[in-house]
N, C-alpha and C positions, 0 to 999 in steps of 0.2 A: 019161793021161800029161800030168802039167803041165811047161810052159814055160816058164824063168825069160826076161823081157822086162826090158828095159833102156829107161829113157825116156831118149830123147835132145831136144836143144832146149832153151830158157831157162826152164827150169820152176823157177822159182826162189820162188814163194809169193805168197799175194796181198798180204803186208804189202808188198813192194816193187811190187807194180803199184799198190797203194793212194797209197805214200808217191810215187812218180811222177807219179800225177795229180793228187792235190794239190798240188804243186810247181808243176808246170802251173797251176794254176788261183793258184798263188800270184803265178807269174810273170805271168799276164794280167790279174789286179786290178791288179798296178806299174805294165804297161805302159798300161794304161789311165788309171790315176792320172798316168802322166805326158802322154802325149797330150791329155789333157784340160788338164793346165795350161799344153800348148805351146797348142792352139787359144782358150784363156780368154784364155790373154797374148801372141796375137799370136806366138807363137814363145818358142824357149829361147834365150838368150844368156848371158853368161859372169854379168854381173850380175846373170841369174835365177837358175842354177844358185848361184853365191854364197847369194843370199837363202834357197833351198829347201835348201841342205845347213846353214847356220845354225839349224835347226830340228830338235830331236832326234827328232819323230816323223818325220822325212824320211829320214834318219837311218837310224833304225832299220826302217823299211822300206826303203830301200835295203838293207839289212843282210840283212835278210829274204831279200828277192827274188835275192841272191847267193849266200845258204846253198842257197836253192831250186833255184838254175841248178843249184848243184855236186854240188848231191845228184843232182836229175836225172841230170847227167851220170856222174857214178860210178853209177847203177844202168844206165847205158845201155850204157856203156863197158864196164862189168863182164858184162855179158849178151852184148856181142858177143866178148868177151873169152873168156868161158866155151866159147860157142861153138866159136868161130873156132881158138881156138888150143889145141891139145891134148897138146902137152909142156910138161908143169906146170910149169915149170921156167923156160920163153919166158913162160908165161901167167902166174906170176909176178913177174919181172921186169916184163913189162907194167902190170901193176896196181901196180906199188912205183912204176913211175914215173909213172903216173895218180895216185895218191895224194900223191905229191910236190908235182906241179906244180898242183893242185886246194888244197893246202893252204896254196902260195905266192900262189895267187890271193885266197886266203882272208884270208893274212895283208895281200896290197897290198889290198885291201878294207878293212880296218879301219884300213889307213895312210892310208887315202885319206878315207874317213870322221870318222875320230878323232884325225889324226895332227895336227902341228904346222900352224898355221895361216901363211900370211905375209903 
């Protein structure tokens, strides 16, 4: 006699454990790149951060390392999500509004990056 078995847990593939750590490692190259220009300059101040965001490659690694976070976090959120909450319904809702407020981050990121200068 077989058994049908049901996996339970965040078994959700290794493209998103993949696409996780890479983000990871995407996020600690940033963070590194910027630690290093705080201890090279003596510290960050408004007049550095000026100078470093007038620079497209700064730029757009900023850019980067915020897609990174957010992906991060929608695979994480979504995992405990899956989990945690089991009326599709609640579990949906919850992910519309992760998705929402992930996107609005997204968009003050590139307002912030690219938006009007003064």
């Amino acid at each position: 006699m077989v058994a049908k078995r049901h996996a339970v847990g965040a078994h959700y593939g290794l493209t998103d454990w993949l696409i996780q750590r890479l983000s990871a490692v995407v996020m600690v190259l940033y963070t590194a790149l910027v630690l290093g220009i705080a201890l090279w300059s003596g510290g960050i101040d408004y007049g550095l951060w000026q100078q470093l965001l007038d620079h497209n490659g700064f730029r757009i690694a900023s850019f980067l390392f915020m897609v990174s976070l957010l992906y991060h976090a929608w695979i994480g959120m979504r995992d405990i999500y899956m989990d945690y909450l089991k009326p599709v319904a609640v579990r949906l809702a919850f992910e519309a509004v992760t998705v929402v407020v992930l996107v609005a981050y997204l968009g003050w990121t590139i307002q912030i990056l690219w938006g009007a200068r003064a």
